[in-house]
Every structure is written in C-alpha cells, then in structure tokens.
C-alpha positions in Angstrom: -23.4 -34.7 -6.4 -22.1 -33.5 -3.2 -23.9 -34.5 -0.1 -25.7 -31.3 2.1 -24.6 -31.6 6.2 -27.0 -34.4 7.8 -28.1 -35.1 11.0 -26.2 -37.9 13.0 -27.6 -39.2 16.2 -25.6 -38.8 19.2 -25.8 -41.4 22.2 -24.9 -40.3 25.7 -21.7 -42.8 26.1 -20.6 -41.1 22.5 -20.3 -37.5 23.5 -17.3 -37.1 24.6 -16.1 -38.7 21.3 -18.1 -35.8 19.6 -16.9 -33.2 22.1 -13.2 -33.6 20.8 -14.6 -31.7 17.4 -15.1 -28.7 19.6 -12.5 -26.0 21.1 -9.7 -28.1 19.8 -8.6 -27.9 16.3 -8.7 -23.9 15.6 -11.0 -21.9 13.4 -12.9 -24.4 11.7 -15.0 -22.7 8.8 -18.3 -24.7 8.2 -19.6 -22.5 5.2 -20.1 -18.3 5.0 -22.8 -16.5 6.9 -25.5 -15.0 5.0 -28.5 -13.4 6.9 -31.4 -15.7 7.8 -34.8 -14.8 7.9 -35.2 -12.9 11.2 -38.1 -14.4 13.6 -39.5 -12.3 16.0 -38.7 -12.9 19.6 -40.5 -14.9 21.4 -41.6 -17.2 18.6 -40.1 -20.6 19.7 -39.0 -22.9 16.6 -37.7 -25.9 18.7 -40.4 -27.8 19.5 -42.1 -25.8 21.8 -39.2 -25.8 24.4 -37.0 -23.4 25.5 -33.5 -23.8 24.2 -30.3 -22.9 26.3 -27.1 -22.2 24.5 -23.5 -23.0 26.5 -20.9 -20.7 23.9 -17.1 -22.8 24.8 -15.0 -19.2 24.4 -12.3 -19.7 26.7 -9.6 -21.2 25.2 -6.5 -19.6 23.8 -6.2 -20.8 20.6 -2.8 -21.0 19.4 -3.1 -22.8 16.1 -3.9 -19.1 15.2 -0.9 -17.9 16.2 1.0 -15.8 19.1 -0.9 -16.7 22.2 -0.4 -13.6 24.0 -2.2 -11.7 21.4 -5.2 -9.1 22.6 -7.9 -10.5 20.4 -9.9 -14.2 21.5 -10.8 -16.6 18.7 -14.2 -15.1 19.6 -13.3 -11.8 18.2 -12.0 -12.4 15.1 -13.5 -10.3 12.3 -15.6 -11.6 9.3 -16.7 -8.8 7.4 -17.7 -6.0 10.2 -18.8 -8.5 12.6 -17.0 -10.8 15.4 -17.7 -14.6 15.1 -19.7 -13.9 18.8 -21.7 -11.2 17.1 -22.6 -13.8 14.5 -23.2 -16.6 16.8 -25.8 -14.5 18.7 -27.3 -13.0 15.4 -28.2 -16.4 14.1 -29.2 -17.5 17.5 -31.9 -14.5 17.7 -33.1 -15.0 14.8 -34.5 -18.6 15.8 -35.7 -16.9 18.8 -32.9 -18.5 21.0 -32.6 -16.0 23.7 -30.9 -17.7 26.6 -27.0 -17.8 26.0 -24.5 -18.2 28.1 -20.5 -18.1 27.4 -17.6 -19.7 29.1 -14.8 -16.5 29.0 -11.2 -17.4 30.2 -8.4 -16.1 28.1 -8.8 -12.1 27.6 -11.9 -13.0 29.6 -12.8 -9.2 29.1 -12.7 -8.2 25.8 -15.2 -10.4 25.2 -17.9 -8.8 28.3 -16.5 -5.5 26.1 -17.9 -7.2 23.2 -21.1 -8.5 24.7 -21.6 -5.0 26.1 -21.2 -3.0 23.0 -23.5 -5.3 21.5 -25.9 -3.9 23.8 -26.3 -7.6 25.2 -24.9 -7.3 28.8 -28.3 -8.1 30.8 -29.0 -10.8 28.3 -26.1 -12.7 27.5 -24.4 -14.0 30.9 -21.1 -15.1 31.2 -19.4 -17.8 32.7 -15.7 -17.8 34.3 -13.4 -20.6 33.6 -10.1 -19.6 35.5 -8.7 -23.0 34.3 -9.1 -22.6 30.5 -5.3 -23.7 29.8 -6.0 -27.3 30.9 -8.8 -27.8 27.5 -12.1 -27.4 26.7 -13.8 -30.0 28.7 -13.0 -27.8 32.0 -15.2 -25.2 30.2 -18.2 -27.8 29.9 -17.8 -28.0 33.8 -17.4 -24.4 34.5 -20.8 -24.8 32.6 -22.8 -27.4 34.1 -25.8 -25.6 35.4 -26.9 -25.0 31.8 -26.4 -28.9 31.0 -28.5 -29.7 33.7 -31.5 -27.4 33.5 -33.3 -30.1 32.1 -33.8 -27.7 29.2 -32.6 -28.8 25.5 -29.0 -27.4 25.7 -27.0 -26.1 21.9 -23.4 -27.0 22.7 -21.4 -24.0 20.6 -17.8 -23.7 20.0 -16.9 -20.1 19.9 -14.2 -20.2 16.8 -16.5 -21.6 13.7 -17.8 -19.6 11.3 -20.8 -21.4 9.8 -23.9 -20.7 7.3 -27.5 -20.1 9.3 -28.6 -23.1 7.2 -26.7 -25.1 9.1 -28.1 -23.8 12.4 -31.7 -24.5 10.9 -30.9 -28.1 9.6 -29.2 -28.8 13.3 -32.6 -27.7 14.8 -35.2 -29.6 13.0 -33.3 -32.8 12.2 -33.9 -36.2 14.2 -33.0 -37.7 16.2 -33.1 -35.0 19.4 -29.9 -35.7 20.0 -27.7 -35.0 17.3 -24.7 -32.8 15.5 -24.0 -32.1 11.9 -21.5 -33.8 9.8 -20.9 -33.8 6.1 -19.4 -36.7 4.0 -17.7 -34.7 1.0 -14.6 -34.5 3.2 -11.3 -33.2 1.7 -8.7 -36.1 1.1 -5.1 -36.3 3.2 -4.5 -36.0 6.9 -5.3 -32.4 7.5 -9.1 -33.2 8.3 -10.5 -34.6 11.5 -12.4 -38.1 10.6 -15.8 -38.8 12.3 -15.6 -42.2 12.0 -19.1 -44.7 11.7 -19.2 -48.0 12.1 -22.3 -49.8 12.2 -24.1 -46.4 12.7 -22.2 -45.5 16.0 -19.2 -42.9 16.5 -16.1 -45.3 17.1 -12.9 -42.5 16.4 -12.1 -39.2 16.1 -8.9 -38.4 14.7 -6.7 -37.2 11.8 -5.1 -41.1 11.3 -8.2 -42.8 12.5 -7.2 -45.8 14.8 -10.5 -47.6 14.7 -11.4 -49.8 12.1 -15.0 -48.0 10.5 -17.2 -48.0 7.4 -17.2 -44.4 6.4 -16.2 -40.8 8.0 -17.1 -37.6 7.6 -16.3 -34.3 9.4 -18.2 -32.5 11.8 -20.3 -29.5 10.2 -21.6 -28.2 13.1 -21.6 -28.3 17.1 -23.8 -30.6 19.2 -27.4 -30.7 20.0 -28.6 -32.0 23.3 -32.4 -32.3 24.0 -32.9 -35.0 26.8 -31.3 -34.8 30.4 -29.4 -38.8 30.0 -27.2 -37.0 27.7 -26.9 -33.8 29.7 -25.9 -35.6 32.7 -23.5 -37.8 30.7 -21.9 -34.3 29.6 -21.3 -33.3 33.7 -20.4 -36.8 34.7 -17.4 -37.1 32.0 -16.1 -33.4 32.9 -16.3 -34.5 36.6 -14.8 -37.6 36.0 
C-alpha cells in the first residue's frame, strides 16, 4: 500500500540540508491541485498564530529551458492558472493572508501577475538583485519575515502540489517540520532525503552518507519557533 506524505521533524542545525530541496532542482510536481474547501478570512487554522509565508520566486530556472525566456517558473500555466495564482489560492483558503515573495529574474512580470490578481496591497514583494548566485541569497533578501518571531511557511515558487498536502504540512507535529513521502521512484533521477537514526544526514541524487531509508521531499518547510528562524538568517549570512 503506498505510503500518504508524513510529517518529518526538522532541527535547526538540519535546515539547510532541507533547504537544498527548494529553488534548486526545477519544477517539481508533488500531486495536481484540486480546490480545497475555502475558509473564510480571518479564521486562523494554525494554532491560533498568525502565519507568514516567504514565496523563493527569484531564480531563473534553466532546467526548464532557454533562460532568457519572458515567462518565470512562477508563471507557468496549469490549467488557466499560474503556479503563483495557485500558491496564493490555497494559501487563502487556510486563511494565510500575509505573503511575501522574493522576485529577481523578470522581477516584473510577476508584480504584473500579483497586480492582475487584484493582490497588489496585499501580497508584498521582496527584491533579490543577486538571484544568479542560488536560492539561499533569496532567504537573506528575506530575513525580516524569518525573524518576525511569527511561524514562517518556507515556499518554493516552481511546485505544483495538492491542497492536501498544504493541510497535512499545517497540522502535523512536530512544529517544525516538511513533508516527505517514501514511495520514491527507483534510479538516480530523484533527490534522496536521507534518515538515519531519525535525523537528515544527505541530500543528493547518489547519496554520500551512509542512512537507513530516504524518501523525497513532498512539500516545502515549516518553521514555527524563532531557534530555527534564526538558524535560517545565520546560515544565509554565513
């Protein structure tokens, strides 16, 4: 029976392991999107906190292709909607209002995007002049959400994903944690999570590090105390 996507706990001296699964390896596609049931604003569904949302969106992607293309990864089209429109969609409708987006290649197009969305006083955005130089500049560029001392969602722009999988993320346990699921496809191709005595130890296509099981990552991080937050600014720093 194939496994559903389970909650791993993530340690503060382990996220940057984790963060190599985001704005790195292309479109990943965690499952379809299909509606969720749509919770009025305001209702909070994380614990009584507020939840902020930092939306990596910067980079240039060229697994997909020519890089001097007009469209970001953030744009691409499922259906009639851009992965951003979806991202913020299923972020709504868990009432998590306060989003922000790092924006570096074709930096406008996606404030075009945000705009015709109606979003522009709601959805801010964050420059990243320095988005060549990977992912991990973006978490920099974003820092004042990591340190709010809010619970901070860690999204990569490029994944398409099931809203299921945004609900499991937000009500499993430990409070710091990410999706993965164990029914990995054999061969190279897929990134292995690797676990060893319940701890992240590699992250790689070939893994390096000797392990007891992998898996892949089904989803993006989830940050709710300010160690790991502040572990997040230290590493970009450093």
């Amino acid at each position: 029976m194939r496994r559903a996507a389970e909650a791993f706990p993530l340690r503060p001296n382990e996220l940057f392991v984790a963060l190599d699964a985001m704005g790195v390896y292309g479109c990943h596609t965690a499952g379809v999107y299909r509606p969720s049931r749509i919770v009025p604003q305001g209702q909070d569904q994380t614990g009584g906190t507020r939840m902020k949302v930092l939306l990596l969106a910067a980079g240039v992607g060229r697994r997909l292709g020519d890089p001097n293309r007009d469209m970001p990864k953030a744009l691409l089209r499922f259906g009639d909607k851009s992965l951003l429109q979806r991202h913020i969609e299923i972020l709504h409708s868990f009432a998590i209002t306060d989003i922000a987006v790092t924006v570096g290649h074709l930096a406008e197009t996606i404030r075009q995007e945000i705009a015709r969305l109606g979003l522009g006083e709601q959805v801010r955005t964050i420059d990243n002049p320095r988005y060549r130089e990977g992912s991990v500049v973006s978490l920099w560029s974003g820092r004042d959400v990591l340190t709010s001392g809010e619970p901070v969602l860690l999204m990569d722009a490029d994944v398409l994903y099931d809203a299921r999988l945004m609900s499991r993320l937000l009500t499993g346990d430990p409070a710091n944690c990410f999706l993965l699921d164990r029914a990995i496809a054999p061969g190279d191709e897929p990134v292995k999570l690797c676990i060893r005595d319940d701890r992240i130890v590699d992250f790689h296509k070939r893994p390096q590090v000797a392990h007891d099981w992998h898996a892949q990552t089904a989803i993006f991080p989830r940050l709710l105390d300010v160690a790991t937050t502040r572990a997040a600014v230290a590493g970009a720093a450093g």
